[in-house]
VOGU-3710 file (C-alpha; in Angstrom, 3 decimals, decimal comma):
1> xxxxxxxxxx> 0,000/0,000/0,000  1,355/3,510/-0,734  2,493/6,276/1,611  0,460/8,965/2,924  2,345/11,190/0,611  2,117/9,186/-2,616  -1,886/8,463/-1,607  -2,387/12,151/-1,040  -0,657/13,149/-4,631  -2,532/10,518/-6,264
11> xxxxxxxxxx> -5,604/11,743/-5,128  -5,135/15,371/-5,981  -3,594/13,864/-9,033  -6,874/12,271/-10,115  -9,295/13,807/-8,315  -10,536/11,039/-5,734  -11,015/11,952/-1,411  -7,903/11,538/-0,141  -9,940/9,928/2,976  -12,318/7,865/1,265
21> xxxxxxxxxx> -12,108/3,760/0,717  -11,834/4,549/-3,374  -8,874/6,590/-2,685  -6,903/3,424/-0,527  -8,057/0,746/-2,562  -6,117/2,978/-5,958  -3,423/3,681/-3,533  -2,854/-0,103/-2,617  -2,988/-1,087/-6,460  -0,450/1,301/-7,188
31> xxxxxxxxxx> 1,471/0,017/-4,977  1,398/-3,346/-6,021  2,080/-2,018/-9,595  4,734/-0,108/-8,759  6,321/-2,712/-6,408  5,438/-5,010/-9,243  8,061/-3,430/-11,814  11,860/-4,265/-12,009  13,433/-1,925/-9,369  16,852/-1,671/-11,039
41> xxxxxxxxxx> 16,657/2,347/-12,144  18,237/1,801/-14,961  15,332/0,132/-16,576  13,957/2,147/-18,774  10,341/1,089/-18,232  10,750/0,824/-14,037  12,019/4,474/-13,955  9,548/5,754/-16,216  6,761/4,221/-14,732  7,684/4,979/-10,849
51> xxxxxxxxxx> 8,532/9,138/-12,455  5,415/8,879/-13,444  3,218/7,215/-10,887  5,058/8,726/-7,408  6,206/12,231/-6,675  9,434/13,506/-5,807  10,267/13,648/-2,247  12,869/16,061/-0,995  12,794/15,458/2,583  15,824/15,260/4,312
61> xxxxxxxxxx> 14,814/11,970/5,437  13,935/10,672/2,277  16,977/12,077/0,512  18,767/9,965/3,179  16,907/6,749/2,861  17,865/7,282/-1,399  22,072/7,517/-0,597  21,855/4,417/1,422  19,904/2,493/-1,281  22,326/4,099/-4,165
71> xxxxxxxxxx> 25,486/3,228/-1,541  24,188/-0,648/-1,315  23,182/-1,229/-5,012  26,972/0,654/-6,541  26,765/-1,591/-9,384  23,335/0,912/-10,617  23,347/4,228/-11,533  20,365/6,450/-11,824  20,192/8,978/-15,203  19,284/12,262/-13,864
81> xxxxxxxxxx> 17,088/12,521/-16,577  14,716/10,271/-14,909  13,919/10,851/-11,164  13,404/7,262/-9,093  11,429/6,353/-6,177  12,911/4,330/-3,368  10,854/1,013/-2,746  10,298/2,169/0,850  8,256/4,767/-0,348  5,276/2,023/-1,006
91> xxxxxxxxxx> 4,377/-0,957/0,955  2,617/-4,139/-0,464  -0,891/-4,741/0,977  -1,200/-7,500/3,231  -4,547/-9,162/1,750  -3,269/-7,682/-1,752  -2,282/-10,584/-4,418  -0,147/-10,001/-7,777  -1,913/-11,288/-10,501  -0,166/-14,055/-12,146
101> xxxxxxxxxx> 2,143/-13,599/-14,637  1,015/-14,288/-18,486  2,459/-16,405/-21,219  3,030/-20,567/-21,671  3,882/-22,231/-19,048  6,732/-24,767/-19,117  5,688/-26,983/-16,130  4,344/-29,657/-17,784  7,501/-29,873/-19,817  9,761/-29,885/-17,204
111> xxxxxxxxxx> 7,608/-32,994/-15,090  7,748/-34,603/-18,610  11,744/-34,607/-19,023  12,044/-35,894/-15,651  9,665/-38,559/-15,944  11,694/-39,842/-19,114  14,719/-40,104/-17,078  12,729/-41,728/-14,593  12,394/-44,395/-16,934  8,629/-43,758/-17,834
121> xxxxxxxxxx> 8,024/-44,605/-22,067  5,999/-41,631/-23,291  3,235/-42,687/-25,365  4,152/-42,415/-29,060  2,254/-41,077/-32,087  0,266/-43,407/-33,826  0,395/-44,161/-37,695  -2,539/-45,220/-39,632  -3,095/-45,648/-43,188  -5,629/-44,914/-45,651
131> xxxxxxxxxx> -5,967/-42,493/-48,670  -9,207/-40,354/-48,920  -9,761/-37,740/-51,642  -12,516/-35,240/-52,423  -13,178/-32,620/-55,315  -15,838/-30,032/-56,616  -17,080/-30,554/-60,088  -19,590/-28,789/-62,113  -22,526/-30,297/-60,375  -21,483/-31,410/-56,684
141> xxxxxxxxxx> -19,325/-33,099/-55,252  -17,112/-36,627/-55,506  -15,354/-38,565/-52,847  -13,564/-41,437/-52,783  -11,279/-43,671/-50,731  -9,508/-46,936/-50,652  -10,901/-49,864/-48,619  -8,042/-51,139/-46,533  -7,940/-51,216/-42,725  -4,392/-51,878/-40,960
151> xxxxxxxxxx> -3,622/-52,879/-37,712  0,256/-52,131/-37,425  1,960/-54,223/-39,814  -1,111/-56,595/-40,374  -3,886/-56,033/-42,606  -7,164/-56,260/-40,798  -9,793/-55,516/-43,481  -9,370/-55,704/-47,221  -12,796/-53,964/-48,283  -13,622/-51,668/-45,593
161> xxxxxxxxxx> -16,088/-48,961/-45,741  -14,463/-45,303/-45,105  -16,819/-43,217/-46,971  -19,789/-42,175/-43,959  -23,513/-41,753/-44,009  -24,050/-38,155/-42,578  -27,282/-36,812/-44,116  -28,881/-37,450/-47,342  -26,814/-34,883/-48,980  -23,676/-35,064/-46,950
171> xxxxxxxxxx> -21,004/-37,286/-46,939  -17,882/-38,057/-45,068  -14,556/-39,760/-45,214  -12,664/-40,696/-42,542  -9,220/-41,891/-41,773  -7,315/-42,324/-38,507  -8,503/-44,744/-35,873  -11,568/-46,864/-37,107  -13,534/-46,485/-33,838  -13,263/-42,755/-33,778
181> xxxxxxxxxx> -14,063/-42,486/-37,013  -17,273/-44,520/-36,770  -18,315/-42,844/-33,452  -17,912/-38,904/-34,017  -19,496/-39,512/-37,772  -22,398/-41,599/-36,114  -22,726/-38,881/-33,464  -23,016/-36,192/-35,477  -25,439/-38,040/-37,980  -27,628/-38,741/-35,307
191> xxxxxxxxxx> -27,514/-34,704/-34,364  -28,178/-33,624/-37,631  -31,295/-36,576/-37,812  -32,950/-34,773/-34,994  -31,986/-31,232/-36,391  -33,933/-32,256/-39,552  -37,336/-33,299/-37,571  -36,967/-30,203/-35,554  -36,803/-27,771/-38,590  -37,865/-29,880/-41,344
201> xxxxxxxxxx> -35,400/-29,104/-43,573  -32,987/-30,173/-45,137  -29,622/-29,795/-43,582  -26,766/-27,711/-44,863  -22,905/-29,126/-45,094  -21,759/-26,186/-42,901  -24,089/-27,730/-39,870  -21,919/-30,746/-40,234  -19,201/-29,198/-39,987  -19,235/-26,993/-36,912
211> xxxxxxxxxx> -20,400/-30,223/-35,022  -17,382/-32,248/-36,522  -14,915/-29,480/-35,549  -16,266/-28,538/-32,222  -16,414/-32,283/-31,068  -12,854/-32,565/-32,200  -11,717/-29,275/-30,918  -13,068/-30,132/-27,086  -10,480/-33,496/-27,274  -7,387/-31,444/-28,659
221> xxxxxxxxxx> -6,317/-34,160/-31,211  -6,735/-37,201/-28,691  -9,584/-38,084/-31,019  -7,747/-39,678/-33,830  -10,623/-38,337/-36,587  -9,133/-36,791/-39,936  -12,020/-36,671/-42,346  -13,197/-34,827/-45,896  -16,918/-33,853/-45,281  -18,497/-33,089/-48,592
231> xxxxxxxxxx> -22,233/-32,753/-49,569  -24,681/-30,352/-51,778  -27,038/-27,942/-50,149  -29,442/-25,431/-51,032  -26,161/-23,155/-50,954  -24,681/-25,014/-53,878  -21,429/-27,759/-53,482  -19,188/-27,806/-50,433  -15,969/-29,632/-49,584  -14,332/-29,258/-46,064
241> xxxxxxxxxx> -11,337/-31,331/-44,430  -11,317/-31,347/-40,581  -8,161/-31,739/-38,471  -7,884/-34,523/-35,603  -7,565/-31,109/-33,534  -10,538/-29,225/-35,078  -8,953/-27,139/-37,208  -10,693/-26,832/-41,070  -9,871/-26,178/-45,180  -12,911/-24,776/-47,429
251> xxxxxxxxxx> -10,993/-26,082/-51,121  -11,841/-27,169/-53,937  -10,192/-30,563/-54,043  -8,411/-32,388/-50,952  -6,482/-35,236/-49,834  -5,828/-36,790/-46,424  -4,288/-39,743/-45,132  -1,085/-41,549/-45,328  -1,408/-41,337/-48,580  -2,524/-38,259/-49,415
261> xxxxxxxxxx> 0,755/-37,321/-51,237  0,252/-39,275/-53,849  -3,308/-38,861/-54,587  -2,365/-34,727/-54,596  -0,309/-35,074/-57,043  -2,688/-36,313/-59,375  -5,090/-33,640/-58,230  -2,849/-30,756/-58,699  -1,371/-31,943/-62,135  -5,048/-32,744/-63,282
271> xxxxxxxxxx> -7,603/-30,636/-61,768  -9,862/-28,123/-63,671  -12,652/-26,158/-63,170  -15,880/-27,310/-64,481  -15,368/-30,970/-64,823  -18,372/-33,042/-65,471  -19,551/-35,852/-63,954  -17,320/-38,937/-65,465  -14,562/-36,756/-65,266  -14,603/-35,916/-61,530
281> xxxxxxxxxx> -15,289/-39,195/-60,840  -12,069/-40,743/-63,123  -10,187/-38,131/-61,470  -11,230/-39,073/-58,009  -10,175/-42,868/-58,816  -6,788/-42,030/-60,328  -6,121/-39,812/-57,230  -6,986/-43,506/-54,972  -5,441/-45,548/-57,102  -2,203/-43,482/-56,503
291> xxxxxxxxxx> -2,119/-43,610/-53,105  -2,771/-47,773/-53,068  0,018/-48,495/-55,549  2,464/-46,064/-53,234  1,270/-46,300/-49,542  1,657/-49,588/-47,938  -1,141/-48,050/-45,944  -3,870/-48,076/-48,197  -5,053/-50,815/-51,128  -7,353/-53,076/-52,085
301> xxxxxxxxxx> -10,103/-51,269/-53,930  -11,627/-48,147/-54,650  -14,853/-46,098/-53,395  -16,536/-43,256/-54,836  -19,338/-41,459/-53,833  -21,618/-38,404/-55,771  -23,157/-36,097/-54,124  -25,520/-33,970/-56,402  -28,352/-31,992/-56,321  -31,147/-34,509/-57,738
311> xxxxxxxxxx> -29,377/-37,681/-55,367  -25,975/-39,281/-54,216  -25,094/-42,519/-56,059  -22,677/-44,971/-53,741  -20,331/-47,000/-56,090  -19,095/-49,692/-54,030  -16,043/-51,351/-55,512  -15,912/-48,998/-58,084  -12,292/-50,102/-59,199  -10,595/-53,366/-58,215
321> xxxxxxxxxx> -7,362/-52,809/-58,854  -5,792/-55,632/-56,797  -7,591/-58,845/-57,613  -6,671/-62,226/-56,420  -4,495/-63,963/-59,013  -4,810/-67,631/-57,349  -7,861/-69,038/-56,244  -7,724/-73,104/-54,963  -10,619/-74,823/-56,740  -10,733/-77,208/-53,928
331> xxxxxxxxxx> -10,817/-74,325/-51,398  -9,674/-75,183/-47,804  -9,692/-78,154/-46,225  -8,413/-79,462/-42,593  -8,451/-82,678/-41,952  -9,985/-84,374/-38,924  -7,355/-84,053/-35,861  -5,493/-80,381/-36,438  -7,616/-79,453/-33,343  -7,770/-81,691/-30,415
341> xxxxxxxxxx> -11,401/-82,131/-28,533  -10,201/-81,838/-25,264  -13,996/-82,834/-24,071  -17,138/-83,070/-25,105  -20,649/-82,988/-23,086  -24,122/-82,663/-24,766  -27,106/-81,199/-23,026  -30,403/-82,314/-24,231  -32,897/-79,418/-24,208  -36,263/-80,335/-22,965
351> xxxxxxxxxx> -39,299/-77,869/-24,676  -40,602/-75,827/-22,135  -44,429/-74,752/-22,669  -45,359/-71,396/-21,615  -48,920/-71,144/-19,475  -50,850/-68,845/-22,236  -49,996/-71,552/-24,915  -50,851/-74,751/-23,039  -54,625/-72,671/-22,388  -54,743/-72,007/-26,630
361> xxx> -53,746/-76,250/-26,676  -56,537/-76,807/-24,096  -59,213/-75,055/-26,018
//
């Protein structure tokens, strides 16, 4: 809290009763703010801010209290330019707390390093594959994606479906982790179902996409969703990509995925504007097939799907560029013993006759 001098020059200085509770609570914040700033006086900002806020004492005591302070602290020198303030001039408040100080915070770093040398394995990143694609064409809009699932090194799922249901009009790919995928494009489906009974109309790609990207947003990434929404509303054709972390692209083709390298390529040495139907969806196939024959991620076959004004046509399977070359005629067969019966017991199941039933027999 600040002197009886500073509090009464403050007051005058601003017009406030040098008596009044308004007059010590702006002297005790001063105070603080003053106390707050570096005290070296050869800080630029600390001397101009103390010349500023307190007034120059010339008691003999005070001139005093400043030769001691300048005596103990020979390494500083005040410019005469710009007069100081002694910190004994203003006292902190007892019941008066400093606000804390901005910018990031390197705590959580610091407890991380030390757990590592602990001997604690950080959790690592982890790598998925798939290629999904989307593009604008003359009348809506195409997607596509390739139809394998991975598990690590193993394939899990050769024909896999990656492109979602979201509305009638609105479709979505997703790669990343197949359970997130499923669940936030289910979710939002769901929301969008009950935003169509409530309005009864139709529902616009935008909605979609706010949900999508708020959803994802509240995790902060640990929601392993990257998708390419695309749809046709009564605004006209839309494509949107959405971030694991929520963040969002308005273009008019993307790519995502491991393989989503390759398939730009294709897109950025073939795109145009205005391409028709067939040609959007050619172009949306070349783009997969790219990112099968050079990901180890993605393969197997190809989905597109069109979204247009009058419908949306699914072609499963469109392309199969990676049929099997060897089929047994004879198919598999294991012969009786691979497996050993450790025991066997067999329960015969008597018929029970429920009460309402044995009355319809009676009758």
């Amino acid at each position: 809290m600040a002197s009886r001098p500073v509090r009464r020059f403050l007051c005058r200085h601003h017009g406030v009763n040098e008596n009044g509770r308004e007059a010590r609570r702006f002297a005790a914040f001063v105070g603080a703010l003053v106390d707050a700033v570096p005290s070296e006086p050869s800080t630029i900002f600390g001397a101009a801010v103390r010349s500023f806020l307190l007034p120059q004492s010339n008691s003999p005591k005070k001139i005093r209290e400043k030769k001691r302070e300048k005596h103990r602290n020979t390494k500083l020198s005040s410019p005469s330019s710009s007069p100081t303030c002694s910190r004994s001039d203003i006292r902190m408040a007892g019941s008066m707390e400093l606000p804390a100080k901005g910018g990031f915070s390197f705590d959580l770093c610091r407890r991380n390093a030390m757990l590592e040398k602990s001997g604690l394995k950080m959790p690592g990143f982890l790598k998925t594959g798939t290629t999904i694609v989307g593009l604008v064409f003359k009348d809506g809009v195409v997607l596509g994606a390739d139809t394998r699932a991975t598990e690590g090194p193993i394939v899990a799922d050769k024909n896999c479906e990656k492109i979602h249901f979201m509305a009638p009009n609105i479709y979505c790919c997703g790669a990343g982790t197949a359970a997130d995928t499923e669940a936030v494009t289910d979710m939002v489906s769901s929301q969008l179902q009950l935003h169509r009974y409530a309005t009864s109309r139709e529902s616009r790609v935008v909605t979609a996409l706010t949900l999508l990207k708020t959803h994802l947003f509240n995790y902060q990434g640990h929601v392993s969703a990257a998708l390419v929404l695309g749809g046709v509303d009564v605004t006209g054709p839309h494509l949107h990509t959405v971030y694991p972390h929520g963040s969002t692209d308005t273009l008019p083709f993307a790519t995502m995925g491991s393989g989503s390298l390759a398939a730009m390529s294709v897109f950025e040495s073939k795109y145009k504007e205005g391409l028709n139907r067939e040609e959007g969806i050619q172009l949306v196939a070349d783009a997969i097939l790219a990112g099968i024959f050079n990901d180890l991620g993605s393969g197997s076959n190809v989905d597109v799907c069109v979204i247009t004004r009058g419908g949306t046509e699914y072609l499963r399977n469109h392309e199969e560029p990676n049929p099997r070359t060897y089929v047994s005629s004879k198919g598999f067969s294991f012969t009786r013993g691979h497996t050993e019966v450790l025991s066997t017991k067999i329960t015969q199941l008597a018929p029970v006759v429920a009460e309402g039933d044995a009355m319809e027999e009676g009758l």
